[in-house]
N, C-alpha and C positions, 0 to 999 in steps of 0.2 A: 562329673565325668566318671566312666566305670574305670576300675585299675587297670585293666589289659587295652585301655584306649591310653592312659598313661604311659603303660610301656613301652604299645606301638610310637607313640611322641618322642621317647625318648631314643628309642632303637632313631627315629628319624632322624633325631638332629644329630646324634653322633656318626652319624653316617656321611650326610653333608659336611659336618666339618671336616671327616677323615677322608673327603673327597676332594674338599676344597685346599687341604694341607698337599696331596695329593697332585692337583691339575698346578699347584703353586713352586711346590719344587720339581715338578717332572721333568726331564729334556725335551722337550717337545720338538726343540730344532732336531736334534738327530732321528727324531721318529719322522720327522714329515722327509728331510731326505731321506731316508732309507725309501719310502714311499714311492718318493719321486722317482726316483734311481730305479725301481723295481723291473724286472724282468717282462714284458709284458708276455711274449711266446709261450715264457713257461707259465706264467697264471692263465693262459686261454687253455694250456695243455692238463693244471689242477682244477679247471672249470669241468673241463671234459670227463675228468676222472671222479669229480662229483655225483655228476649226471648220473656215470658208470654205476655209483653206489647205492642212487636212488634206484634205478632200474631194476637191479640186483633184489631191493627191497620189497618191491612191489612185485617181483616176481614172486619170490617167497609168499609172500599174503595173499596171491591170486592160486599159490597151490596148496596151502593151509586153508584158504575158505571155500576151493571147489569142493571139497569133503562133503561139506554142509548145502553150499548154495551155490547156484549158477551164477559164473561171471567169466565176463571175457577178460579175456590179457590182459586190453588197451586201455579198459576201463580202470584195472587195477593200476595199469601205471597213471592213467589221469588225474585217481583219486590220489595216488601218494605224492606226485606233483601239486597237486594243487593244496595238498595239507601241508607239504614245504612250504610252498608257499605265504599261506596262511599262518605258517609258525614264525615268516619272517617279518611278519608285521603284526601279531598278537601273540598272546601269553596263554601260560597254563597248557587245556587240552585242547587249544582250539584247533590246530592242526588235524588232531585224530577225528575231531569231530568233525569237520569238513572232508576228512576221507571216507568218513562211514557214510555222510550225507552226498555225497557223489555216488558210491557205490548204490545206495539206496535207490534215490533218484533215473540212474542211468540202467542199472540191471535187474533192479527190484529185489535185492539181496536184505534177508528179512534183519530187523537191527539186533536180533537177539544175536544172533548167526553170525552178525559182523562184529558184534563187542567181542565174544567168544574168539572170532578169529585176530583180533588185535590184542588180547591177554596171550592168547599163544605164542603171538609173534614177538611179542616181549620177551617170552619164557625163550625162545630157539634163538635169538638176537643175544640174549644174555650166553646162553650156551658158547652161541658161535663166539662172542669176543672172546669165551675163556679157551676154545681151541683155538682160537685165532694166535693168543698169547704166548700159549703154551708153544707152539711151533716155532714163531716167529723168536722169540726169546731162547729158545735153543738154537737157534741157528745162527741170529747176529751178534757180535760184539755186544755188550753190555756195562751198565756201571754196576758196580758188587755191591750197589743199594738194591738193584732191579731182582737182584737173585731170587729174594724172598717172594718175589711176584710171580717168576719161572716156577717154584717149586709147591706155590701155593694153587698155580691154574695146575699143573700136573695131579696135586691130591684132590682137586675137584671132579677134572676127569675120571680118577681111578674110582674115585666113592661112586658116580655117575654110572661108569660101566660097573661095578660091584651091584648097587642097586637093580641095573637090569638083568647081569648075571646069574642072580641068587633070585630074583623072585622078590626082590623085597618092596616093590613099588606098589605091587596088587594090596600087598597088607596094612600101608601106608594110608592106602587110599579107602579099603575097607575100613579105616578108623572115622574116617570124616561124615558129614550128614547125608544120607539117602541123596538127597537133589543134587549133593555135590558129584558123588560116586558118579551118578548117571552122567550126568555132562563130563566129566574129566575120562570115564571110559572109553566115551563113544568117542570123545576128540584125538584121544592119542592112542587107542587100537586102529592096525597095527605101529607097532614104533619104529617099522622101516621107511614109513610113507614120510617120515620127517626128513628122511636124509637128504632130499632133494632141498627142502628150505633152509635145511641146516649148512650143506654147501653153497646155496647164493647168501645168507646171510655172513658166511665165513668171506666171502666176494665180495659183500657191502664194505665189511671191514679193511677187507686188503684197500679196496679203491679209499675210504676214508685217509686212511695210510698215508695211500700216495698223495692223494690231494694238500693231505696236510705240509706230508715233504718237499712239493716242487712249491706250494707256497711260501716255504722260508727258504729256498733255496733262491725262490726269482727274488725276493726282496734281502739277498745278501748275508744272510743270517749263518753264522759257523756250525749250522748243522749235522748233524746225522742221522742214520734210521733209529738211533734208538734215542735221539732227541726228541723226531718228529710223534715217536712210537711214545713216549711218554707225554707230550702235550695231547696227544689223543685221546688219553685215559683222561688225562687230567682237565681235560676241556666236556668228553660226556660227564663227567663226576659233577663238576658246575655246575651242567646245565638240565640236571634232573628234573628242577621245579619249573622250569622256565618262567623267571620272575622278570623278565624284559622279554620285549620283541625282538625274537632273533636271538635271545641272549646276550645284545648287543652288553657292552660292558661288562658282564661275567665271563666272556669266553675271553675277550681278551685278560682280563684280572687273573682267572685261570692258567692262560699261557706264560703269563709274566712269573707267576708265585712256580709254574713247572718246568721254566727252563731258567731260574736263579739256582736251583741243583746243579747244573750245566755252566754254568756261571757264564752266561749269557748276559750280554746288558740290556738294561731294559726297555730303552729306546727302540730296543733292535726285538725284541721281545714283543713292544706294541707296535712296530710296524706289520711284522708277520701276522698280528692280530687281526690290524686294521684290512690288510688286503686279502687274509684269510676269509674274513667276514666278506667283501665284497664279492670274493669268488663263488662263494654258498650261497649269497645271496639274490645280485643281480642276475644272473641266468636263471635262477627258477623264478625268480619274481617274472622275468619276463615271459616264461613258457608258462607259470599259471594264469597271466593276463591274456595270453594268447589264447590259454584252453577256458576259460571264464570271463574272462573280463574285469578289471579291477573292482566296478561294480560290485560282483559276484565272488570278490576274493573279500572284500568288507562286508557284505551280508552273511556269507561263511562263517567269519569272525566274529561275529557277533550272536552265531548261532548256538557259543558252547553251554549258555546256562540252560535255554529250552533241554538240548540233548542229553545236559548230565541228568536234568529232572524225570526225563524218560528212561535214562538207563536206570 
């Protein structure tokens, strides 16, 4: 057997056992009532605020890739629904690539055009969270750990508008290889046409937000905004690789390890989790079965190696 099949062996079983140690002493009883007990009004109203967030998203990607290539609204919102979807029952890229494989399909948006347009939206998504922060962290209460995160999104901003201030992004980019220059030109002259993706993307976040706060607030949780506002980070931060469906068990693991700062209990930690997840997840699963078909959401999923080999 080769060593890096050893290591993965071994990465495995200490995982299980620290899983098993884990499900063994957990409280389980006070996660499943908190569960029980949960609010239902307000998880239909963090449902809704979900929605709100995808919307916002696909707005954004439907005006980042009219640049390049023809596509309607509805299509863009179909496509980023139905790669929610697909993100809630497969791993990795498999959601992007069932959004690009919609858009394709339904508007005829070429795939070069559409990969181009989902690196962007990555780039204006990351933006928007660091204003999103920066605002929201000057404005709310705080704990005197978060400071360093308030004055870390503010130096990011100020380098950001310095860079476009001074000119210094043209020279930047004048460093890189020919084929780069061309495509990174053409995509971000002019750098006003962003503002519009960069405010619904900063809307994706706020809705996130909320979603995240009325879901520990119905499931009883001694929360705050700037509780809800730190599982947030700490929940994207997890689920970068997506190495589960859905993230199932890194987001909550996530929540748990981001609200013991908060000295939160952890019962109360993974119930917020557990009915976090279902709020994310049951309503878009069912609107992309509606717009596909479950059929159609597993054939999606299984489409991400073809797609990566072609990108």
């Amino acid at each position: 057997m080769k060593p890096w099949r050893w290591v993965l062996w071994a990465l495995a079983i200490v995982t299980v056992v620290l899983a098993v140690q884990f499900a063994v002493r957990f409280p389980w009883s006070g996660t499943l009532t908190a569960v029980v007990r949960a609010d239902w009004l307000l998880l239909a109203a963090a449902a809704v605020a979900n929605i709100v967030s995808l919307v916002a998203k696909a707005w954004a990607w439907h005006l980042v890739l009219l640049r390049r290539a023809r596509n309607r609204w509805r299509t863009a919102q179909a496509a980023t629904f139905v790669a929610a979807a697909v993100n809630s029952v497969s791993v990795s890229v498999s959601g992007e690539v069932a959004r690009l494989h919609v858009a394709t399909s339904r508007d005829g948006v070429p795939v070069n055009a559409g990969l181009w347009s989902l690196v962007w939206c990555r780039i204006i998504e990351a933006v928007g969270l660091v204003v999103f922060l920066a605002v929201v962290l000057a404005v709310i209460p705080t704990e005197p750990w978060m400071r360093p995160i308030e004055i870390g999104a503010w130096v990011v901003l100020g380098l950001l508008a310095a860079i476009w201030a001074f000119g210094v992004g043209p020279r930047l980019v004048s460093l890189m290889p020919a084929t780069w220059q061309a495509r990174i030109v053409g995509w971000s002259s002019p750098p006003t046409r962003w503002l519009a993706p960069l405010v619904l993307s900063i809307v994706n976040w706020a809705a996130q937000w909320l979603t995240f706060h009325l879901a520990f607030v119905a499931t009883h949780v001694s929360t705050t905004a700037n509780v809800s506002l730190s599982a947030l980070v700490m929940a994207n931060l997890g689920g970068i690789f997506r190495i589960t469906p859905g993230n199932v068990g890194v987001l909550q693991a996530s929540l748990v390890l981001g609200m013991l700062a908060f000295n939160i209990a952890e019962d109360q930690a993974l119930a917020a989790g557990l009915t976090l997840q279902a709020v994310q997840v049951v309503p878009i699963l069912a609107i992309g079965v509606a717009l596909v078909g479950a059929q159609g959401l597993r054939s999606l999923g299984a489409k991400r190696a073809q797609a990566a080999e072609a990108a």
